[in-house]
C-alpha positions as a Markdown table, in Angstrom:
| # | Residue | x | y | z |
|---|---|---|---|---|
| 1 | Unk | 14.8 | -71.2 | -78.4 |
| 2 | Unk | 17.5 | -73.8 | -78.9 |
| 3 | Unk | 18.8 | -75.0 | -83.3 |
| 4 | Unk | 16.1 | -76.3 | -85.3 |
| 5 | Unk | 16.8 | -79.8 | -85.6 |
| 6 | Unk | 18.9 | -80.4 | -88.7 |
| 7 | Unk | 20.9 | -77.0 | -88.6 |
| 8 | Unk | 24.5 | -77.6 | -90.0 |
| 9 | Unk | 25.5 | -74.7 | -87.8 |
| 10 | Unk | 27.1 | -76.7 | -84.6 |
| 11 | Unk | 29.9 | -74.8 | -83.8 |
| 12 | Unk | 30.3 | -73.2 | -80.4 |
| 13 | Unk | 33.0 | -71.3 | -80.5 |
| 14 | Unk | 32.6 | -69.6 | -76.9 |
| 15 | Unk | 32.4 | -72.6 | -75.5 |
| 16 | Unk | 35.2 | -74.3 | -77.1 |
| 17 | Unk | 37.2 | -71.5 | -76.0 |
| 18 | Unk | 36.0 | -71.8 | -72.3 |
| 19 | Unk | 36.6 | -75.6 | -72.2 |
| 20 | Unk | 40.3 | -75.3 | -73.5 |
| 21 | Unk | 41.1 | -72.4 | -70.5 |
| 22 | Unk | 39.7 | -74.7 | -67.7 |
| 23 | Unk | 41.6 | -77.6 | -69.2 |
| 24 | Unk | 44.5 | -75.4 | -68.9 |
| 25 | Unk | 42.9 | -73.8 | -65.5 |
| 26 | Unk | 41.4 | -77.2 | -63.6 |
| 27 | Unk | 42.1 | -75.2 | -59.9 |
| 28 | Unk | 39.9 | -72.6 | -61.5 |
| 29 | Unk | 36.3 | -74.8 | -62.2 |
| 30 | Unk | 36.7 | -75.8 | -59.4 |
| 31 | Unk | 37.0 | -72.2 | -57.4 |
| 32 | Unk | 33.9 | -71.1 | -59.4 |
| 33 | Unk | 31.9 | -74.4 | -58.6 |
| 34 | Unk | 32.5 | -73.8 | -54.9 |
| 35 | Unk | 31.6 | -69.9 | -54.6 |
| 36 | Unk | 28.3 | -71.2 | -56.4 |
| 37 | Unk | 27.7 | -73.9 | -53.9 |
| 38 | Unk | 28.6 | -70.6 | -51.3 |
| 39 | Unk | 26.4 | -68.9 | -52.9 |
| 40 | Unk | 23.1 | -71.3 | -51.9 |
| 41 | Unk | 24.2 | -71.5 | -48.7 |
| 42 | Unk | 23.4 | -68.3 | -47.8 |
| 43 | Unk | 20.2 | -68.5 | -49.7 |
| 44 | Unk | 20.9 | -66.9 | -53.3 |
| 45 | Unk | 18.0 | -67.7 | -55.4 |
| 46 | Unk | 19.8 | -67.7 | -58.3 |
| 47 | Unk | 22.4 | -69.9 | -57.4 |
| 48 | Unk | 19.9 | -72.4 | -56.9 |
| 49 | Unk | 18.2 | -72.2 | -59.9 |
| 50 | Unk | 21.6 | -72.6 | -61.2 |
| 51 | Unk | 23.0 | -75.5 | -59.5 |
| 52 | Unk | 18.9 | -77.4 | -59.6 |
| 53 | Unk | 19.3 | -76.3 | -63.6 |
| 54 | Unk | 22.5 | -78.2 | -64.0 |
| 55 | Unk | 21.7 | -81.2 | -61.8 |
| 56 | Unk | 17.6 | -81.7 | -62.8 |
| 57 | Unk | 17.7 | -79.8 | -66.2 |
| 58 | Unk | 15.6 | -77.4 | -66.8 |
| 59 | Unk | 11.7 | -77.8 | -66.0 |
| 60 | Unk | 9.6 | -78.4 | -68.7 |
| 61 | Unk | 7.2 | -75.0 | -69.7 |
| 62 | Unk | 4.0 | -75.7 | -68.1 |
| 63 | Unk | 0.8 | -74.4 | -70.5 |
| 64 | Unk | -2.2 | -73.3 | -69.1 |
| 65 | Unk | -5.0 | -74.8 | -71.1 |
| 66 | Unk | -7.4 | -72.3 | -69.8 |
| 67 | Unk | -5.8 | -69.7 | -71.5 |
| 68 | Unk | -6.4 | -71.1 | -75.0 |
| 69 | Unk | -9.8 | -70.1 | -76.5 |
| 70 | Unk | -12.3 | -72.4 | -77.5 |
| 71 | Unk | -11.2 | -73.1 | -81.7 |
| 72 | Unk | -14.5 | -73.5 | -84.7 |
| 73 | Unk | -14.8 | -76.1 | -86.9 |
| 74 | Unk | -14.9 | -74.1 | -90.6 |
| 75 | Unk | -16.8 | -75.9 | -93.1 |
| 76 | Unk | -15.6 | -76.6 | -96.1 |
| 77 | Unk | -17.0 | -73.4 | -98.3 |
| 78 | Unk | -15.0 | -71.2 | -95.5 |
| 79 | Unk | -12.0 | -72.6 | -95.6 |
| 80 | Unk | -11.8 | -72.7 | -99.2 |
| 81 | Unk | -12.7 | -68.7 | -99.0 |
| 82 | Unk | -9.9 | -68.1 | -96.6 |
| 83 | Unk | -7.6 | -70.1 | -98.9 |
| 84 | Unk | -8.7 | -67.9 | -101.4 |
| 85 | Unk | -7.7 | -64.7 | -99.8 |
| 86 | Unk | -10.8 | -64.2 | -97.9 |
| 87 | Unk | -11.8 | -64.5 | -94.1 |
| 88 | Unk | -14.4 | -65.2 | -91.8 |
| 89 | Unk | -15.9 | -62.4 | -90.1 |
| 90 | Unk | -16.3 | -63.6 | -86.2 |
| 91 | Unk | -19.2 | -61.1 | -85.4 |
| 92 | Unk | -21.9 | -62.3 | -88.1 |
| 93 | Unk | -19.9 | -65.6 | -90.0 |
| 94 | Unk | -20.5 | -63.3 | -93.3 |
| 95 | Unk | -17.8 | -64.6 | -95.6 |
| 96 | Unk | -15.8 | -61.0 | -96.5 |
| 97 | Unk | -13.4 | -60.6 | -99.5 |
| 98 | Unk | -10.1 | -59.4 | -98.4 |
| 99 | Unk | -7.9 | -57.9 | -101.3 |
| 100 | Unk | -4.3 | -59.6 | -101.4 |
| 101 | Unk | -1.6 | -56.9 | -100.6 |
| 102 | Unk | 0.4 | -55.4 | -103.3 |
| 103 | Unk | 3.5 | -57.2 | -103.9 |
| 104 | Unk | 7.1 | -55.3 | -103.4 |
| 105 | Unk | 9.4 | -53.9 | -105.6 |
């Protein structure tokens, strides 16, 4: 999961880091960039991932709607219950009192 938008925390130090050696190192990018491209040619998987990665970006997460189940509409007296500290039961919709957990020391 990348920052939460508005994070004050944008440094990257390991990446700084690498930029300045290759700066210092161009002969060297370019030795790692052509055993990658090696690399697909003789079929790696993961090489092409990376390469497709860096030139497409990354696919989108694909979400199976069948997977998600089927949500209730509460009425208005059940939701107030859950706000309340209670909760639906889903076997018999018999509103249950739930007692709040003991706060910590």
């Amino acid at each position: 999961m990348g920052r939460p938008l508005g994070s004050l925390n944008r440094e990257k130090p390991f990446n700084d880091v690498l930029r300045i050696a290759l700066k210092a190192r161009p002969d060297s990018l370019r030795r790692i960039v052509d055993r990658l491209i090696d690399g697909v040619e003789e079929g790696n998987l993961q090489y092409v991932r990376e390469i497709a990665d860096r030139l497409d970006g990354r696919p989108p997460q694909s979400i199976d709607r069948f997977d998600v189940q089927v949500v209730q509409e509460l009425t208005d007296a059940e939701l107030l219950m859950i706000a309340a500290g209670g909760r639906r039961a889903e076997d018999d919709l018999e509103m249950k009192v739930i007692s709040p957990m003991p706060l910590k020391d």
